[in-house]
N, C-alpha and C positions, 0 to 999 in steps of 0.2 A: 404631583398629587401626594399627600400625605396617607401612605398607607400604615393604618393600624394591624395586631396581629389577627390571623384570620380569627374566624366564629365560628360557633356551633349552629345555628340560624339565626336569620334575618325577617322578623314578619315589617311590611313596608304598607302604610298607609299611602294611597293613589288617588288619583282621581286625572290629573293633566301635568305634573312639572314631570317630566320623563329626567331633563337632562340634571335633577338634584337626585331623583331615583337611581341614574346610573352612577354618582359620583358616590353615594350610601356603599352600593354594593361594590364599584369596584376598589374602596378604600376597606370595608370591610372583609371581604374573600368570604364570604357563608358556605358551609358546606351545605345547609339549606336554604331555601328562599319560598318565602307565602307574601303574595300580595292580597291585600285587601283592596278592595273598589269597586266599582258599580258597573255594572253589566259595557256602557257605554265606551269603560275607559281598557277593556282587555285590546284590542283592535291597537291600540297606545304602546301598549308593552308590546307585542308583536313586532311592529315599525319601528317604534323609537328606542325601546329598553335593551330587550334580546340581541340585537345587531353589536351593540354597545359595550356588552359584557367583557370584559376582560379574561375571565377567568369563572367557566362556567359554576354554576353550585350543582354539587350531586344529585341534588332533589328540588323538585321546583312545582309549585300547586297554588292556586290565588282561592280566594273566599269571594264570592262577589254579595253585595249589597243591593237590595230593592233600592236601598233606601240612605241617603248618607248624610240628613242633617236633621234628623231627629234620633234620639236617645236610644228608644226603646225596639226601633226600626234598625238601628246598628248592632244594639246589645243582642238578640236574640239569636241572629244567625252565629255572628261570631262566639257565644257562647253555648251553639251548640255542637260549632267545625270545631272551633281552633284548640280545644283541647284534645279532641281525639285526635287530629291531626299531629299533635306534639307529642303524644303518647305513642304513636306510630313510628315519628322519627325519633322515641328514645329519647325526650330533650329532656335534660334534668334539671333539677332549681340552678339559679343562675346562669343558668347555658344561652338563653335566648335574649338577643337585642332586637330592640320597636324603634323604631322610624317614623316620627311624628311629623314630619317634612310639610306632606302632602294632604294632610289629614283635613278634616273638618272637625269643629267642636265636637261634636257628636259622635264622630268615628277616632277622636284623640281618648275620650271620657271614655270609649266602651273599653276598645283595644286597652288601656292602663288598666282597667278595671277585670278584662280576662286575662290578662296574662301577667298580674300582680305575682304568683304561685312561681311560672319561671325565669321573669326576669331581671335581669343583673344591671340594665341599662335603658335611657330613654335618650333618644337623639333627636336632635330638630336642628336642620338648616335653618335660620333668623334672616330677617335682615339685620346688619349691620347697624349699632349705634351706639352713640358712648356708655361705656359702664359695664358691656355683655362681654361675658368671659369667654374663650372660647378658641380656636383655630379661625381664622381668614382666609377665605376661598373667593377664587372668581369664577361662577357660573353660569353664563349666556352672558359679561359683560357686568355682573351685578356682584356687590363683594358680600358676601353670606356668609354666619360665624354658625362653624360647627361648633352646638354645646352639648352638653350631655350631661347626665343626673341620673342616679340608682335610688328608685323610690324605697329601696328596703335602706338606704342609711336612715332613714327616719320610720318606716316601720317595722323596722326591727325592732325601735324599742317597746311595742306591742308584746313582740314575738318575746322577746326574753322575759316580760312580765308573766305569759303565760307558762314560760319554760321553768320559770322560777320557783310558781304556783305548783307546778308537777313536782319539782324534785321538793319541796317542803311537806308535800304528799304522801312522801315515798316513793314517787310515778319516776322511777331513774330512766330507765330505757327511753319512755316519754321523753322528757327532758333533754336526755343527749338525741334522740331526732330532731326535737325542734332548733335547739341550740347547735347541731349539725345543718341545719337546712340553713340557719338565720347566716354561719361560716360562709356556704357554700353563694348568697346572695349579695353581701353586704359587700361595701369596696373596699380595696385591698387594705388601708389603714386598721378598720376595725376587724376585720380578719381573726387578728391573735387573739382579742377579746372574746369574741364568741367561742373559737378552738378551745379558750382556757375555761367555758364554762360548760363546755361540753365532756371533757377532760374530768373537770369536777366534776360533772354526775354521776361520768361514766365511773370514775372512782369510788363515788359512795355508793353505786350501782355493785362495784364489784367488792365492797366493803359487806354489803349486806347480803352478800353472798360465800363470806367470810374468806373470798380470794385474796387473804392479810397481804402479798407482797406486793401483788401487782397491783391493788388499790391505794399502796402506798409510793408506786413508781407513780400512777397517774396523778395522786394529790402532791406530790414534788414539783411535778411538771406544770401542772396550773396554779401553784403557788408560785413559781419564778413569774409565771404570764401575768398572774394578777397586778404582782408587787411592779409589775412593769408600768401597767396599765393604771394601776393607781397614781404614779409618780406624775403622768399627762392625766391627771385626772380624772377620768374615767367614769361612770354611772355614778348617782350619788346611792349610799353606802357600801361601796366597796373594798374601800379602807377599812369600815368596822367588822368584815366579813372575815379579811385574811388571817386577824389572830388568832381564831377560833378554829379556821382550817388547820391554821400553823401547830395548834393544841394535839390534832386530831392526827395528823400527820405523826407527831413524838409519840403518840401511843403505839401506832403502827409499826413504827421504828422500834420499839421495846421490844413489844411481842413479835415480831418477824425473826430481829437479830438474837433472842433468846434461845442460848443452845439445848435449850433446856429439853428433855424426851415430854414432858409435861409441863407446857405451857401456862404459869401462872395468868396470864391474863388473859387467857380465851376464855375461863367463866365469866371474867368482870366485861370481857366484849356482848356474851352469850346473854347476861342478863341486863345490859342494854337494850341489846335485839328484842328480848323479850318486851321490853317497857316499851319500844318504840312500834309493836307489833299491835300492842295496848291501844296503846296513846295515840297512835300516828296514822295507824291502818286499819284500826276496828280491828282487828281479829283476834278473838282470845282463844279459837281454838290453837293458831300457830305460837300464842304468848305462852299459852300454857304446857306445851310441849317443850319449846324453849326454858321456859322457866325450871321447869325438873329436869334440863340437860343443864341446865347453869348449878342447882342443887348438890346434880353430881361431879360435876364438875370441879366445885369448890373442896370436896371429900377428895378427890383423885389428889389434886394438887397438894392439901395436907396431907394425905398419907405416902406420897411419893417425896415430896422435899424434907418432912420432918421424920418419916420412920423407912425410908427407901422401900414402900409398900406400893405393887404397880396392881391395883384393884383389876384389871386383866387376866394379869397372871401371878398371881399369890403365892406362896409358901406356907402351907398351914403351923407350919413352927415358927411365921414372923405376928402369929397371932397370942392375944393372951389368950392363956390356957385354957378359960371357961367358952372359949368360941374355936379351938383348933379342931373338934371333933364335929361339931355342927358344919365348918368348911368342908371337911372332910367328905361326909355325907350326903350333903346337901347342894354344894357348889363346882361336884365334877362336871365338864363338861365331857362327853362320852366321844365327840370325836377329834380333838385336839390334847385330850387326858389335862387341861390348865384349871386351875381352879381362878371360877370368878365370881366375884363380890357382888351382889345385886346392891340397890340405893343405900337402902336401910343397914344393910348388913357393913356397907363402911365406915356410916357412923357409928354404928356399936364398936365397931375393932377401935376408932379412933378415941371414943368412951374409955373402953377399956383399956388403952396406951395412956392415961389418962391423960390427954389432949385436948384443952379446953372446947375445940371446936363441936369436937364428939359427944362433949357431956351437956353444952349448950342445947345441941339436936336432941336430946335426950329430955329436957326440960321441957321443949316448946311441942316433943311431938302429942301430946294429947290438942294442941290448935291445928300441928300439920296434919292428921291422918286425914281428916274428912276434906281438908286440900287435897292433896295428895290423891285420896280415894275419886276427889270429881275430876281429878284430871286422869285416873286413870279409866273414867267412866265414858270420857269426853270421846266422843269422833274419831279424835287423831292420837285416843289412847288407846283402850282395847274394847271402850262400850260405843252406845249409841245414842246418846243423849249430849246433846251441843252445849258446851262449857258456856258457863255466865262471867259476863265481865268482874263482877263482883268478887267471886270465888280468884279468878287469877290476881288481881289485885289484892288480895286478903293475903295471897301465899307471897306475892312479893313482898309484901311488908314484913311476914314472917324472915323470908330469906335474907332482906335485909338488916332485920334484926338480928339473926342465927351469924351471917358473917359480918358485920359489924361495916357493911361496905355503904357508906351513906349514898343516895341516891344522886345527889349531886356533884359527887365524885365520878360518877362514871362517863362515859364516851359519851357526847351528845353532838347529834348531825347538826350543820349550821342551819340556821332561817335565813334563805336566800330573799334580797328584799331588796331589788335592782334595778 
C-alpha cells in the first residue's frame, strides 16, 4: 500500500464500501476521523472498518444522516455538526482531507460545500479508465485510481480578488488574513505566491504604521517571490505590479539607511499618509493631524540640515536677534529646562535665517491660519467639532505649494489588481 504522510483529519463519506474506507484511512494515518452516513451503515464501521485500522486516530466521531440523496436532507445536519466539530478538534484552514469514495451526489455536493473553509484536499477512489490521473490500487480484486484535487487551487482566485480589494482599501491586516488563509489552503506549487502577497500587505501594513525598516525587509522579500512568480507567469497583472513595489521599496531604503538624527524623508512619507488617509480611508480627522505633523516636519528638516537648528532643543543665540528673547520667555520648558519651538515659531526663525522656506510660510500664512485654526478645532486637535474634507485638502495644497513638493512625487501604495 501506498502510504501518504499522516493528516490532521479525515471526514469520510460512507454508506457500504468499507474495504476503500479502510484503504483512505490506513494510507492516510488521521490523527482524527468523522464519518458521515446514515443511521443503517454505523453497524458497518463497527464489523468491517474499526477491526481494519491499522493505526488507530486519536479522535474518532461519525455525523449520521436521515437522509443521503437529497441535497437539502444532507446539507443541514452536516452544516450544523461538522463545523463545531472541527472547531473542537482545533482543525485549521487547510488541515482537513474529504473522502468522496463512498458518497452519494448529494452527500459529495453538501460535504465540498461545508468544509470548503478547511480543506486542502478531495480524494475519490474511481474506477479505473483511460485518461484518469492518479495512483493504481487493487481493492476487493478491482483496480481503482486514487485521484485527488484541492478545490482552493481554483478558488483561491476568489479569495485573492477579495484580498486585493482590502489592501487597495487600506484594509492591510484584512488582506494579510486572507492571503494567509488562501497560503495555508492552496497546493504546495502556488504556495510562494500567496506567502508573497501576504508579505506585501503585511509590509504596507507595517508601512502605514511607519515601521520604515521592517516594512522594507517585508517588501524585499515579496519582491524576490513576485519576480519569481512572474517569470512562470503568474496571475494577469502582476508584472505591472512589481515596478511600482520595486519604486516603493528604494524610498524605504533611503529613509531607513539615512543616518541622519533628522530624517529628510519622513515629512515627504508623513504627507503621503496624510493624502492616503484623505483619499483612501475617508478620514480627515487622522489626514488632518497628519498633515500639520508633515508641516512640522518639513520646518524641522530645514532648520536642522541648513542651520544645525534641533526645534527640540534650541539655543536661543542660534536665533535671529529679533526672536532670541521671545524663546527665551516663551519656550522654556520648566522640566527638562530645553527650549522648544512650537509650529509657527520655526518658520519665523527660518524667515528670519532668511531661508526661503521660512519667508514662503510667511506669505501664504494669512490662507494657512484658518487651516491651521480648523485643525486645531478638529477631534483630534484640541476642539470639538469634526474637521471637513474640504478644509484638509485646501491645507494640503497650501503645504504643497509652501514645500514645493509636487503631489505626484510622493510615495504612492500599489493598486493591487490580481
Amino acid at each position: 500500500m501506498i502510504h501518504d504522510q499522516p493528516i490532521k483529519a479525515l471526514v469520510i463519506a460512507f454508506v457500504d464500501d468499507a474495504a476503500s474506507a479502510v484503504y483512505s484511512i490506513n494510507r492516510l494515518k488521521p490523527e482524527a476521523l468523522c464519518f458521515v452516513l446514515p443511521e443503517a451503515s454505523k453497524a458497518l464501521v463497527e464489523s468491517a472498518i474499526q477491526p481494519n485500522i491499522q493505526q488507530m486516530p486519536r479522535r474518532w466521531d461519525w455525523i449520521v444522516l436521515a437522509e443521503t440523496a437529497e441535497f437539502s436532507s444532507t446539507y443541514q445536519p452536516l452544516a450544523r455538526s461538522l463545523p463545531d466539530l472541527l472547531q473542537t478538534w482545533e482543525i485549521q484552514p487547510g488541515e482537513l482531507v474529504v473522502d468522496l469514495s463512498g458518497a452519494t451526489a448529494a452527500m459529495a455536493s453538501s460535504l465540498s460545500l461545508v468544509t470548503l473553509p478547511w480543506t486542502s484536499r478531495l480524494i475519490e477512489l474511481c474506477p479505473d479508465r483511460e485518461g484518469l490521473e492518479g495512483d493504481r490500487v487493487e481493492i476487493n480484486s478491482k483496480i481503482l485510481v486514487w485521484t485527488q484535487s484541492n478545490p482552493w487551487d481554483e478558488q483561491a482566485t476568489v479569495s485573492r480578488r477579495d484580498g486585493c480589494a482590502l489592501f487597495n482599501q487600506g484594509l492591510f491586516e484584512a488582506a494579510v488574513k486572507l492571503f494567509r488563509e488562501g497560503e495555508l489552503r492552496v497546493s504546495g506549487g502556488q504556495k510562494p505566491l500567496y506567502r508573497a502577497f501576504a508579505d506585501l500587505a503585511e509590509g504596507y501594513g507595517l508601512w502605514e504604521r511607519f515601521h520604515y525598516r521592517q516594512a522594507w525587509d517585508k517588501l524585499k522579500t515579496a519582491i524576490k517571490a513576485l519576480e519569481m512568480a512572474a517569470l512562470w507567469g503568474g496571475p494577469p497583472g502582476l508584472k505591472a505590479v512589481v515596478p511600482p513595489i520595486k519604486a516603493n521599496a528604494g524610498f524605504l531604503e533611503r529613509l531607513v539607511l539615512d543616518p541622519a538624527e533628522v530624517k529628510e524623508f519622513v515629512p515627504v512619507d508623513v504627507l503621503a499618509y496624510a493624502h492616503r488617509q484623505l483619499l483612501v480611508r475617508r478620514n480627515p480627522e487622522a489626514a488632518m493631524l497628519a498633515l500639520v505633523r508633515a508641516l512640522e516636519g518639513f520646518a524641522q528638516v530645514r532648520l536642522h540640515k541648513a542651520h544645525k537648528i534641533k526645534s527640540w532643543d534650541v539655543l536661543p543665540e542660534q536665533l535671529p536677534q529679533a526672536l532670541q528673547e521671545i524663546c527665551r520667555s516663551c519656550y522654556l520648558e520648566d522640566i527638562d529646562g530645553k527650549y522648544k519651538l512650537p509650529l509657527q515659531a520655526q518658520f519665523r526663525v527660518l524667515a528670519g535665517l532668511g531661508d526661503q522656506l521660512g519667508q514662503v510660510f510667511l506669505r501664504e500664512w494669512p490662507k494657512m491660519k484658518p487651516l491651521l485654526d480648523a485643525a486645531n478645532h478638529a477631534v483630534l486637535g484640541h476642539g470639538f467639532e469634526p474637521v471637513k474634507s474640504e478644509r484638509v485638502q485646501q491645507l494640503f495644497d497650501v503645504v504643497v505649494r509652501l514645500t514645493g513638493i509636487a503631489e505626484p512625487s510622493l510615495p504612492k501604495f500599489p493598486v493591487l489588481s490580481l
